[in-house]
N, CA, C, O and CB atoms as a CASP TS submission, in Angstrom:
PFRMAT TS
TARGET T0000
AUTHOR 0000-0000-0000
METHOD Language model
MODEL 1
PARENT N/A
ATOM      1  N   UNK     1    -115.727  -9.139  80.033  1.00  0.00           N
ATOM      2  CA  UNK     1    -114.839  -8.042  79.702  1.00  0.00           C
ATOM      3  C   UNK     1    -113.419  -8.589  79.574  1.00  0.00           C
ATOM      4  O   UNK     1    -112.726  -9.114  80.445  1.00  0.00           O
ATOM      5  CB  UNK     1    -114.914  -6.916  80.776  1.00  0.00           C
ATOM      6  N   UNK     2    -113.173  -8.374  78.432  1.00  0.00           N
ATOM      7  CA  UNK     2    -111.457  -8.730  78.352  1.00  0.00           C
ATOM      8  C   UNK     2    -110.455  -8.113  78.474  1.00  0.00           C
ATOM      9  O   UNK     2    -110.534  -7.244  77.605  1.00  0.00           O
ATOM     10  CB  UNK     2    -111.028  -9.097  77.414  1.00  0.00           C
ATOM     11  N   UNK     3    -109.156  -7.941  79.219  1.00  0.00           N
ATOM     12  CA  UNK     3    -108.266  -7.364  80.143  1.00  0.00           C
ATOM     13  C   UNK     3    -106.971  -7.458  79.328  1.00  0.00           C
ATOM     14  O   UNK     3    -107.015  -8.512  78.693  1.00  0.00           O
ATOM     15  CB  UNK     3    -108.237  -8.106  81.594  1.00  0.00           C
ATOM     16  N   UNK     4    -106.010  -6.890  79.123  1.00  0.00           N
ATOM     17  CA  UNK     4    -104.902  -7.091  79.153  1.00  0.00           C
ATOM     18  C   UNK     4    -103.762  -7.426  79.989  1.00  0.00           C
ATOM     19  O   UNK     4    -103.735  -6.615  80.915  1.00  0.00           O
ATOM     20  CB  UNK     4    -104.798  -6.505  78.802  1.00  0.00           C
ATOM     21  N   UNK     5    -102.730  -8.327  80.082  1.00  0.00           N
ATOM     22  CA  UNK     5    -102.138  -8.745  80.579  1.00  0.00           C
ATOM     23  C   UNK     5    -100.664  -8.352  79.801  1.00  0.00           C
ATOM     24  O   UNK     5    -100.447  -8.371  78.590  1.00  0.00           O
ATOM     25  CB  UNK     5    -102.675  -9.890  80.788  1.00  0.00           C
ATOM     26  N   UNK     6     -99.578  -7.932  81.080  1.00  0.00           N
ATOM     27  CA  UNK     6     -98.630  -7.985  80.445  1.00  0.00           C
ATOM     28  C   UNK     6     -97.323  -8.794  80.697  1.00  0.00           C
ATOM     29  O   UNK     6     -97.102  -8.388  81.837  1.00  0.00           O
ATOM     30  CB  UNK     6     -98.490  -6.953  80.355  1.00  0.00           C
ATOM     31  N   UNK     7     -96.295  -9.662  80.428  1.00  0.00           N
ATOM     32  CA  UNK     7     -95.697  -9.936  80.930  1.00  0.00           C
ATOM     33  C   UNK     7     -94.108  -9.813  80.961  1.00  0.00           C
ATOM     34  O   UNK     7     -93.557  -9.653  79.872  1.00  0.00           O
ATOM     35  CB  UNK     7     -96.176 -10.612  80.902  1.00  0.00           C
ATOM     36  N   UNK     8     -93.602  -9.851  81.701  1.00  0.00           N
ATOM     37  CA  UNK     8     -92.174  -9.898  81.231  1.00  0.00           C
ATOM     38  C   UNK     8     -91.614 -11.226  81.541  1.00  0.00           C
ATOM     39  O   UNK     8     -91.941 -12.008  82.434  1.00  0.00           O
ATOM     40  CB  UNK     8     -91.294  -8.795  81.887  1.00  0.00           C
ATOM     41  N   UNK     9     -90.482 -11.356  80.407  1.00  0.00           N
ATOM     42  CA  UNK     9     -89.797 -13.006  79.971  1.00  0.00           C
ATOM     43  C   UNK     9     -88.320 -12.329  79.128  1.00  0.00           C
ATOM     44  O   UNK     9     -88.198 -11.279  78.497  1.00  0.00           O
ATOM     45  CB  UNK     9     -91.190 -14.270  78.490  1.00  0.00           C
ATOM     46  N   UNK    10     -87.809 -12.887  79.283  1.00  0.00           N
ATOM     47  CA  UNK    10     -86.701 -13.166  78.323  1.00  0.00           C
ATOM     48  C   UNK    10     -87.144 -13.885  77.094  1.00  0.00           C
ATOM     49  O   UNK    10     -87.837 -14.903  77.097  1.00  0.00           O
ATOM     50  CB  UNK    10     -85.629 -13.978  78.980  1.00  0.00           C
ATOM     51  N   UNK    11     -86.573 -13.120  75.791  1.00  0.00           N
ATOM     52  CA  UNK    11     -87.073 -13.602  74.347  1.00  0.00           C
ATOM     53  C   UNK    11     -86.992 -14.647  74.342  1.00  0.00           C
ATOM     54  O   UNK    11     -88.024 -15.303  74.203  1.00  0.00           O
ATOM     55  CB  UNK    11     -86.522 -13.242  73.202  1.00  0.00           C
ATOM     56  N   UNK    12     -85.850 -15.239  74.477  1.00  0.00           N
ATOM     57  CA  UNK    12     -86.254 -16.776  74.278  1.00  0.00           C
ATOM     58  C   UNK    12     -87.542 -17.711  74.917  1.00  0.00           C
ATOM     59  O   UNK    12     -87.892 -18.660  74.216  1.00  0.00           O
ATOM     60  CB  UNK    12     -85.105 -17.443  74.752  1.00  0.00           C
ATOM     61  N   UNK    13     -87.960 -17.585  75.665  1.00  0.00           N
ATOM     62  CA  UNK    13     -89.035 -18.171  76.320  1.00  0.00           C
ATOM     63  C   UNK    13     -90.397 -17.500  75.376  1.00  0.00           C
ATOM     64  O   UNK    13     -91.287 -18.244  74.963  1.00  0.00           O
ATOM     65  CB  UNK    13     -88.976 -17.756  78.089  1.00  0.00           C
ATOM     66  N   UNK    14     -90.400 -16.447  75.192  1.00  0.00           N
ATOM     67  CA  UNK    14     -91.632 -16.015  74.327  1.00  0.00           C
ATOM     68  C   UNK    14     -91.361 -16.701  72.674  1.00  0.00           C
ATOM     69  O   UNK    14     -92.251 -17.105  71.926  1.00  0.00           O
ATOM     70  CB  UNK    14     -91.716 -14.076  74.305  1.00  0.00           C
ATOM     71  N   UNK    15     -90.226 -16.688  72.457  1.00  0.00           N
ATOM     72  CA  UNK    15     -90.206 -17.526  71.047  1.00  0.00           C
ATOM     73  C   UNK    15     -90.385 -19.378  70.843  1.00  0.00           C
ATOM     74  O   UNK    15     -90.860 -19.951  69.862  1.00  0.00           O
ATOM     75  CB  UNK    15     -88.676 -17.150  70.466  1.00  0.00           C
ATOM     76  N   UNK    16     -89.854 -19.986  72.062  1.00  0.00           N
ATOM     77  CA  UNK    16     -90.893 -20.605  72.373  1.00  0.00           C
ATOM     78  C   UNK    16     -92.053 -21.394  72.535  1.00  0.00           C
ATOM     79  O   UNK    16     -92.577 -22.454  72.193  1.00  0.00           O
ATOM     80  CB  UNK    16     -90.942 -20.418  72.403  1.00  0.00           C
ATOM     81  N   UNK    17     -92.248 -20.095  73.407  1.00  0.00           N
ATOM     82  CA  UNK    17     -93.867 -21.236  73.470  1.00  0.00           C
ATOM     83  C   UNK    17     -94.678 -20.656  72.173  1.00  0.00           C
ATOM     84  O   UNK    17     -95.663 -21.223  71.700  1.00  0.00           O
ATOM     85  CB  UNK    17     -95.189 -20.946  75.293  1.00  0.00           C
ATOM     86  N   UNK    18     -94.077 -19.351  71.634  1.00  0.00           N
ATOM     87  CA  UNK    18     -94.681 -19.227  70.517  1.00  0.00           C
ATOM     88  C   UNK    18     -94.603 -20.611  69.431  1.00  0.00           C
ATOM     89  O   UNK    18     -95.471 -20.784  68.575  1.00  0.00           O
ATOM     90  CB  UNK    18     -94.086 -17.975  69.989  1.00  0.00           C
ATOM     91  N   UNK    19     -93.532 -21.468  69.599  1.00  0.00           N
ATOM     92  CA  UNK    19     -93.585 -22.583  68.611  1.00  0.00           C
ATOM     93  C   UNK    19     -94.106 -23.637  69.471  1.00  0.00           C
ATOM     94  O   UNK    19     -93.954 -24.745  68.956  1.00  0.00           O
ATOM     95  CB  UNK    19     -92.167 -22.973  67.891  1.00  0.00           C
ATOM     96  N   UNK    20     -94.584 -23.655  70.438  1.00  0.00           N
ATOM     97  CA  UNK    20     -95.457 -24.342  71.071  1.00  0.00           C
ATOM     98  C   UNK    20     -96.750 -24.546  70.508  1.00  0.00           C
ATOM     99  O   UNK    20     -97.223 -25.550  69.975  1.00  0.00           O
ATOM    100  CB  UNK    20     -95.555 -23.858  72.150  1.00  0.00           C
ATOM    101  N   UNK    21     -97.301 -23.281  70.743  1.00  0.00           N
ATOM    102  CA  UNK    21     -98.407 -22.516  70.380  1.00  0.00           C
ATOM    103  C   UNK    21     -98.800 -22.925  68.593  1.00  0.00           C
ATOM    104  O   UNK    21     -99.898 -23.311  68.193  1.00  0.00           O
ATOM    105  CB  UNK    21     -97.940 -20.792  70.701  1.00  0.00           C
ATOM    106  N   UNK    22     -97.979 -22.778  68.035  1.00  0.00           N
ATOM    107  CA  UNK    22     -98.168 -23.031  67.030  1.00  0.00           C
ATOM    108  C   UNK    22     -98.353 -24.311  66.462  1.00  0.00           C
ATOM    109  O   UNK    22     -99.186 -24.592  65.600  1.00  0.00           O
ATOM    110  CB  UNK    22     -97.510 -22.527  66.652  1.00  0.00           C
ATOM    111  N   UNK    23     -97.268 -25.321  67.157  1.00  0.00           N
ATOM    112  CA  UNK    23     -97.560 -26.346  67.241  1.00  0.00           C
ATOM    113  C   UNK    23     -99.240 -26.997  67.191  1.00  0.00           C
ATOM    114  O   UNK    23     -99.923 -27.673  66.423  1.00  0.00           O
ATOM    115  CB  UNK    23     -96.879 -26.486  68.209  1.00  0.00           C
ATOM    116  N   UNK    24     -99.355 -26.457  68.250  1.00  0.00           N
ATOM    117  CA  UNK    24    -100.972 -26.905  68.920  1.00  0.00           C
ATOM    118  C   UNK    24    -101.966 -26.416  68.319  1.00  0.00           C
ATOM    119  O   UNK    24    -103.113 -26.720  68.645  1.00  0.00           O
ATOM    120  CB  UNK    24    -101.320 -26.470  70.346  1.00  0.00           C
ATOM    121  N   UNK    25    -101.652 -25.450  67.195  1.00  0.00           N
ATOM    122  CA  UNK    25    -102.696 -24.746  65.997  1.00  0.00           C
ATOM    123  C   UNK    25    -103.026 -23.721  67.082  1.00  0.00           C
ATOM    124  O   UNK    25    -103.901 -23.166  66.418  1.00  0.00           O
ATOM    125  CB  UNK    25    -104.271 -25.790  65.219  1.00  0.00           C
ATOM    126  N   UNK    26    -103.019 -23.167  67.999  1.00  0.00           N
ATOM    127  CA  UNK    26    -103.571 -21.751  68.449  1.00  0.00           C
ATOM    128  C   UNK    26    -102.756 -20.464  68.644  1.00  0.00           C
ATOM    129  O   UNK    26    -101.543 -20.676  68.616  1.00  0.00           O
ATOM    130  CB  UNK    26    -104.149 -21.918  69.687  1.00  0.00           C
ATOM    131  N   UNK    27    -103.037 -19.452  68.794  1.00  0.00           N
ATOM    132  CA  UNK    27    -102.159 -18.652  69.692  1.00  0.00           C
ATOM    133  C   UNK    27    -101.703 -18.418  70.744  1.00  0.00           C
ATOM    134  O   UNK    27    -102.427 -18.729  71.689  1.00  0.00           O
ATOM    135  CB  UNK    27    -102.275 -18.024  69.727  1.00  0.00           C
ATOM    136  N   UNK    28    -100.334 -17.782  71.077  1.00  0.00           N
ATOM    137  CA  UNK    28     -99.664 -17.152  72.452  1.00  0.00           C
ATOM    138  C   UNK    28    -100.855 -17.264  73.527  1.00  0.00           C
ATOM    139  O   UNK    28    -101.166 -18.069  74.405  1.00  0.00           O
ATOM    140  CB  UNK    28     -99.123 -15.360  72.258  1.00  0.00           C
ATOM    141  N   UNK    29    -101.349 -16.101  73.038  1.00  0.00           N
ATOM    142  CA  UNK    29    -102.426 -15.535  74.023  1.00  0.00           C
ATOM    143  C   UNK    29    -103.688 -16.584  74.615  1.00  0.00           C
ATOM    144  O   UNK    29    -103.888 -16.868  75.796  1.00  0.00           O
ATOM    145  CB  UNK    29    -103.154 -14.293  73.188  1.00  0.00           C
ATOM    146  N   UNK    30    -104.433 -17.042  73.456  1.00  0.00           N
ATOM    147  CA  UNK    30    -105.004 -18.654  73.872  1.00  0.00           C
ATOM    148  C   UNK    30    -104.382 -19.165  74.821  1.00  0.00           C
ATOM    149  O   UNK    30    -104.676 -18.910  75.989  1.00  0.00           O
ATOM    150  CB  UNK    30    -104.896 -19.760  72.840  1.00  0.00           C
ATOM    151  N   UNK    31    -103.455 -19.942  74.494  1.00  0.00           N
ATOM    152  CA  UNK    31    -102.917 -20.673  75.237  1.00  0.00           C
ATOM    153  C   UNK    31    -102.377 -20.691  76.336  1.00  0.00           C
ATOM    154  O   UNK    31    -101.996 -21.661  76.990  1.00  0.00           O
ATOM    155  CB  UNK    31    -102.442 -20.968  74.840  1.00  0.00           C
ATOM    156  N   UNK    32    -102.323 -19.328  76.623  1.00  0.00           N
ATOM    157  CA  UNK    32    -102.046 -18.454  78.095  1.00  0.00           C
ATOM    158  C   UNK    32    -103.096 -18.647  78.997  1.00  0.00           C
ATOM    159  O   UNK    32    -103.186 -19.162  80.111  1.00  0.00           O
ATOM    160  CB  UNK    32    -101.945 -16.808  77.939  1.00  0.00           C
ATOM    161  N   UNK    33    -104.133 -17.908  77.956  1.00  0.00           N
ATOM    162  CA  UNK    33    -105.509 -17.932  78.886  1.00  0.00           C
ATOM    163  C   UNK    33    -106.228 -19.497  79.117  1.00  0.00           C
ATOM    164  O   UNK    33    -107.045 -19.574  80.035  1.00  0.00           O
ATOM    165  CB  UNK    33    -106.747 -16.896  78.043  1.00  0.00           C
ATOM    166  N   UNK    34    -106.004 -20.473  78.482  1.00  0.00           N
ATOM    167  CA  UNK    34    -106.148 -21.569  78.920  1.00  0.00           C
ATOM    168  C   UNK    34    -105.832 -21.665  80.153  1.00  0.00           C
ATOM    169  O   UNK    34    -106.565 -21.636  81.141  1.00  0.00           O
ATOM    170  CB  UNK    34    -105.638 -22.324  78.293  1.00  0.00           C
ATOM    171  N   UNK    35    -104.355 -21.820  80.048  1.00  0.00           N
ATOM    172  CA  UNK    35    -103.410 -22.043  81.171  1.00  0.00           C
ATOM    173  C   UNK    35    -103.787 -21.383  82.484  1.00  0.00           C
ATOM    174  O   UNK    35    -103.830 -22.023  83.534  1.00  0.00           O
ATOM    175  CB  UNK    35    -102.067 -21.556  80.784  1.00  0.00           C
ATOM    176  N   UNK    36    -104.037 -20.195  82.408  1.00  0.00           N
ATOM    177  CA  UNK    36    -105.400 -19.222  83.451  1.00  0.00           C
ATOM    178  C   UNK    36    -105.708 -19.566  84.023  1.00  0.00           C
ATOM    179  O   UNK    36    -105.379 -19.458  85.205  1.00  0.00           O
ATOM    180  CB  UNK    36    -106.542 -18.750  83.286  1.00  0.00           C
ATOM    181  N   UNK    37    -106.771 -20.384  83.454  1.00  0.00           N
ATOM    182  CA  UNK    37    -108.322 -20.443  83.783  1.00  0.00           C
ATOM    183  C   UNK    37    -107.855 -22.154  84.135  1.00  0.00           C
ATOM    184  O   UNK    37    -108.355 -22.564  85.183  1.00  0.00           O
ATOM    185  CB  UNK    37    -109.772 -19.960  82.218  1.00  0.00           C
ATOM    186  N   UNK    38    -107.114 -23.002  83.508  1.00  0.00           N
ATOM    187  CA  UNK    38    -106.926 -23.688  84.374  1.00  0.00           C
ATOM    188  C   UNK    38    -106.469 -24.014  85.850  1.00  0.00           C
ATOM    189  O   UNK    38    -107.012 -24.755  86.670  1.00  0.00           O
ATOM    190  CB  UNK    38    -106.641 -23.970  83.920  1.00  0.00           C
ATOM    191  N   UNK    39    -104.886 -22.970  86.001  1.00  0.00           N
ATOM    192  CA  UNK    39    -104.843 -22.647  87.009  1.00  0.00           C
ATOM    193  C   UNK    39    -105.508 -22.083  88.307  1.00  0.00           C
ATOM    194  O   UNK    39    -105.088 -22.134  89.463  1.00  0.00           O
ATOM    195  CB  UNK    39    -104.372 -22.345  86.740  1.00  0.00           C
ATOM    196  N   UNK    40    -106.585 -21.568  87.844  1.00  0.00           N
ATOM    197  CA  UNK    40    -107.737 -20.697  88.658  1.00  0.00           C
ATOM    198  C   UNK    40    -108.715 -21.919  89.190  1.00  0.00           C
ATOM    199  O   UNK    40    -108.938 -22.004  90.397  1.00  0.00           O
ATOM    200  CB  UNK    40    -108.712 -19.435  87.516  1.00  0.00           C
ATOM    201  N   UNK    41    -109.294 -22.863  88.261  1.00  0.00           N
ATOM    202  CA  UNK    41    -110.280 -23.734  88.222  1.00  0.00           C
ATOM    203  C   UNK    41    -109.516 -25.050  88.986  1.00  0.00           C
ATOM    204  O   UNK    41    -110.150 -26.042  89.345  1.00  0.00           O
ATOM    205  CB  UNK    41    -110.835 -23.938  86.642  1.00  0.00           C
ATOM    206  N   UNK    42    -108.030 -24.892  89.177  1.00  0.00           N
ATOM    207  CA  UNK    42    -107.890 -25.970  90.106  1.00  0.00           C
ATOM    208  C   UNK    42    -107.454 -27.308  89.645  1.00  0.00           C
ATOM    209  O   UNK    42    -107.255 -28.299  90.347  1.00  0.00           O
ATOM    210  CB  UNK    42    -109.060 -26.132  90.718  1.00  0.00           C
ATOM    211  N   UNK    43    -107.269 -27.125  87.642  1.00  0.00           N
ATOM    212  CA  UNK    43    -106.896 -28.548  87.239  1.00  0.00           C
ATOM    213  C   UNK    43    -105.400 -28.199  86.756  1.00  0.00           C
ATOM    214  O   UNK    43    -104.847 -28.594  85.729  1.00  0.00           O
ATOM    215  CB  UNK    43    -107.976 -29.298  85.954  1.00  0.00           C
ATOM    216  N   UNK    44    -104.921 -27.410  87.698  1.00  0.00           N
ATOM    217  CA  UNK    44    -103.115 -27.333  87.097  1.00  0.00           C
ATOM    218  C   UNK    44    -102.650 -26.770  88.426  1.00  0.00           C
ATOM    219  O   UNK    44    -103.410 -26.134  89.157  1.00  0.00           O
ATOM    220  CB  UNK    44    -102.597 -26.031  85.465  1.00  0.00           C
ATOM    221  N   UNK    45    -101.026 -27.091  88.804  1.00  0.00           N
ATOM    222  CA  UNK    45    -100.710 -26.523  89.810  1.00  0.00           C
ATOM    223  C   UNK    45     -99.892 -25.394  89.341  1.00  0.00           C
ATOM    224  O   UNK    45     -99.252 -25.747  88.351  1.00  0.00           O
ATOM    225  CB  UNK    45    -100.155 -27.378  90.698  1.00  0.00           C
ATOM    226  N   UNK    46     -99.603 -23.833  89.762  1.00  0.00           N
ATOM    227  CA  UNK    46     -98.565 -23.158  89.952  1.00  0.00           C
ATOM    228  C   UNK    46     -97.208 -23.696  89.860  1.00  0.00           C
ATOM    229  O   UNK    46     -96.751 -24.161  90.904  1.00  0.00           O
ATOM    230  CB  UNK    46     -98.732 -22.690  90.967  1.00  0.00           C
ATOM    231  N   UNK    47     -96.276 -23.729  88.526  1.00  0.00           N
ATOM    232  CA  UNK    47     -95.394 -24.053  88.827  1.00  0.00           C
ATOM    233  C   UNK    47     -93.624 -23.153  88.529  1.00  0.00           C
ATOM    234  O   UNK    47     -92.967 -23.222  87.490  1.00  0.00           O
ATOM    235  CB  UNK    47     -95.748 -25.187  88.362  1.00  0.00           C
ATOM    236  N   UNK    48     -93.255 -22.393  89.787  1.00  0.00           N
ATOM    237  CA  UNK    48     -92.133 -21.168  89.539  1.00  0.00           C
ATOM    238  C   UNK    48     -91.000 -21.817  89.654  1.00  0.00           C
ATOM    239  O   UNK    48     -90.789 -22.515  90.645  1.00  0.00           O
ATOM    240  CB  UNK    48     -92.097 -19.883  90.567  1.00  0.00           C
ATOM    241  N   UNK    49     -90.026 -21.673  88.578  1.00  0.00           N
ATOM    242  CA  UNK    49     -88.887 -22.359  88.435  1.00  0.00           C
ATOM    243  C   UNK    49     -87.736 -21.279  88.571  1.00  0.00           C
ATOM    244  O   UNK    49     -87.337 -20.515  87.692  1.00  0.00           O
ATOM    245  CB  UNK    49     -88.897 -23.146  87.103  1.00  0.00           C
ATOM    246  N   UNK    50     -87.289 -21.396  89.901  1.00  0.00           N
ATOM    247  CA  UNK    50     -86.234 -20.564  90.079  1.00  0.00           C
ATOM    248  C   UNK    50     -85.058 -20.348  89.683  1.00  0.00           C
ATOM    249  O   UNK    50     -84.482 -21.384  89.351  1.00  0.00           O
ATOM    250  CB  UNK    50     -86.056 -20.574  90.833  1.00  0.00           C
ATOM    251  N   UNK    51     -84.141 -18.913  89.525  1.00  0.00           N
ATOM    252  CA  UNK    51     -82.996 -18.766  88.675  1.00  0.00           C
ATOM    253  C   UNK    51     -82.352 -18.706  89.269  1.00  0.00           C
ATOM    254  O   UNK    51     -81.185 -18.567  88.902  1.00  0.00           O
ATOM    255  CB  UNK    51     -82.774 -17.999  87.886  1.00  0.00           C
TER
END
C-alpha cells in the first residue's frame, strides 16, 4: 500500500535535489523513497543538520 508523505523545506532545497534527481535520471519522490528504505534497512545513517 502506498502512503503519502508530506514534507516541509524551504524552496530552495526542493529545487535542488530536484536537480539532483534529475541528474540521476529519476524522480523527487524515488529518490526519497530510496533514501527511506535505506535509512530503515540500516545502510545509511540519519543525518539532521541544524539551523
Amino acid at each position: 500500500m502506498d502512503v503519502r508523505v508530506v514534507i516541509k523545506t524551504d524552496k530552495q532545497t526542493i529545487i535542488t535535489a530536484k536537480k539532483l534527481a534529475r541528474k540521476k535520471n529519476t524522480s523527487l519522490s524515488k529518490m526519497f523513497e530510496a533514501y527511506l528504505k535505506d535509512l530503515v534497512e540500516g545502510k545509511t545513517e540519519l543525518i539532521i543538520c541544524p539551523k
